[in-house]
N, C-alpha and C positions, 0 to 999 in steps of 0.2 A: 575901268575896263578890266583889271587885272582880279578885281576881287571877284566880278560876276564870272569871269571864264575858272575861277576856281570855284563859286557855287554849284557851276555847272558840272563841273567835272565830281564834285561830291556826290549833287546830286544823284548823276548817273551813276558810280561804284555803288551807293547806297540801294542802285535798284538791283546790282549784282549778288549783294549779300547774299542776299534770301536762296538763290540759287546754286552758293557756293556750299560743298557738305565740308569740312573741316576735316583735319583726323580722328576728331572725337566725336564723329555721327555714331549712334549704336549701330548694329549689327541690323541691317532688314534681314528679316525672315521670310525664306520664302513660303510656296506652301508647304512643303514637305518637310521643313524645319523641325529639325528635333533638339534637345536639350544636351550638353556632352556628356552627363550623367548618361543617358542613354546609350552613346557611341562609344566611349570610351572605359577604359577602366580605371585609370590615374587625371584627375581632374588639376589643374596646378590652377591655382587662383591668384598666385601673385607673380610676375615676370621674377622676381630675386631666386624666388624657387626655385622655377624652374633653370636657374642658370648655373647652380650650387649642388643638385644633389643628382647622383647617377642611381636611374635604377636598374638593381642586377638581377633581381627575380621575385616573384610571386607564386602562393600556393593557397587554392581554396580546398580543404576539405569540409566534406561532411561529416558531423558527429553522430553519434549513436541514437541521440534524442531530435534527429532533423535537422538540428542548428547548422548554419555555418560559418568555419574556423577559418580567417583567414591569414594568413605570416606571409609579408613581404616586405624587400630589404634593400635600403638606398645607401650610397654612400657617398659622404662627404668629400668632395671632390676637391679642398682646401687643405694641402699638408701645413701649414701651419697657424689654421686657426679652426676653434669650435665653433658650430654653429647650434641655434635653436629653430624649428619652425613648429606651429599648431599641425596637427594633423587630426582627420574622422574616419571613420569607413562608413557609409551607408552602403543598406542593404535591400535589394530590390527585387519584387517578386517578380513573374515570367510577364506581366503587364508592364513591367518599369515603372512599378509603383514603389516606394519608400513604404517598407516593410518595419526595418526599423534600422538604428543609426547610434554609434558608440559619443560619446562628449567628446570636443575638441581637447585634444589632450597635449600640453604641450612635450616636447621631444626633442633629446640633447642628442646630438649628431658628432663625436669627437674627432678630430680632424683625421683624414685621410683612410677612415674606418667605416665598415658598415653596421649597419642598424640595424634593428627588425621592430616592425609597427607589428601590431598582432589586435584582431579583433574576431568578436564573435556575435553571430544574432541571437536574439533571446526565441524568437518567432522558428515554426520550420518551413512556414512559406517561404522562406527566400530564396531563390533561384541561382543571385549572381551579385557582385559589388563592385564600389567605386571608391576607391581613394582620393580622396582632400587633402590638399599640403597650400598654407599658406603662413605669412609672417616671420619670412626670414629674418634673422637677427643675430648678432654675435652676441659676447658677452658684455660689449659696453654699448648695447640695442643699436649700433650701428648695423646697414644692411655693407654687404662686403663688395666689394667692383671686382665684375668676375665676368667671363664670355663662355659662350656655349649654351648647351641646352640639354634637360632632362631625354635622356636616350637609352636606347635599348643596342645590346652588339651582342646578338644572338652564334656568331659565331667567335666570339672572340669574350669570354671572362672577363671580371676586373681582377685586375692585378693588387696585390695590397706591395707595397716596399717590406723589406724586411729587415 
């Protein structure tokens, strides 16, 4: 008696499955869906990232031959340790099309210091960019236990200690 009333009840959770989305469904798109390369400027690809480096500012110029320069500056938001993460800059014309796009390059963050990424397009279609930051890591490839989130405090600077 005991084992069929447990068939049973398998049976039926088994017909739940299929219906149940987990946390790890992807993302449905709707139709308007766009890509974050498109909406955003700073893309964080990995959660560690985004929880370790504070960004204080960004500057796109134009160069003399169309290109564009771009320098913007995160800082390590860890007073006592260094970090590494890969970072790119793709560069995209007024379509949000990838025009062209620097190599992952990897990038030392010293503790409680800012940084500057600097990249530039070879193309002069490019319109506008996007920054890539992922593979946080210290110096013993451990990722660091840390809270918060890459953010911006437009009226308020980062401070450095002195």
């Amino acid at each position: 008696m005991k084992k069929g009333f447990v068939s049973a009840i398998c049976i039926v959770l088994l017909g739940f499955l299929p219906s149940c989305k987990g946390p790890f469904v992807p993302i449905e798109k709707g139709a308007n869906a766009q890509p974050l390369q498109h909406t955003q400027r700073i893309v964080i690809l990995d959660k560690q990232v985004r929880n370790a480096l504070l960004y204080s500012n960004s500057v796109q110029k134009r160069l003399s031959g169309g290109q564009i320069l771009v320098q913007a500056n995160f800082q390590n938001r860890f007073s006592d340790g260094d970090i590494w993460a890969e970072t790119k800059i793709e560069f995209l014309d007024e379509n949000n099309m990838l025009v062209d796009q620097t190599e992952w390059v990897n990038t030392y963050f010293p503790a409680w210091e800012v940084t500057m990424i600097q990249g530039n397009s070879i193309s002069a279609n490019a319109v506008r960019h996007v920054i890539l930051l992922k593979n946080l890591r210290t110096r013993t490839g451990r990722v660091p236990d840390s809270f918060g989130f890459i953010f911006e405090v437009p009226w308020f600077p980062s401070v450095l200690p002195k």
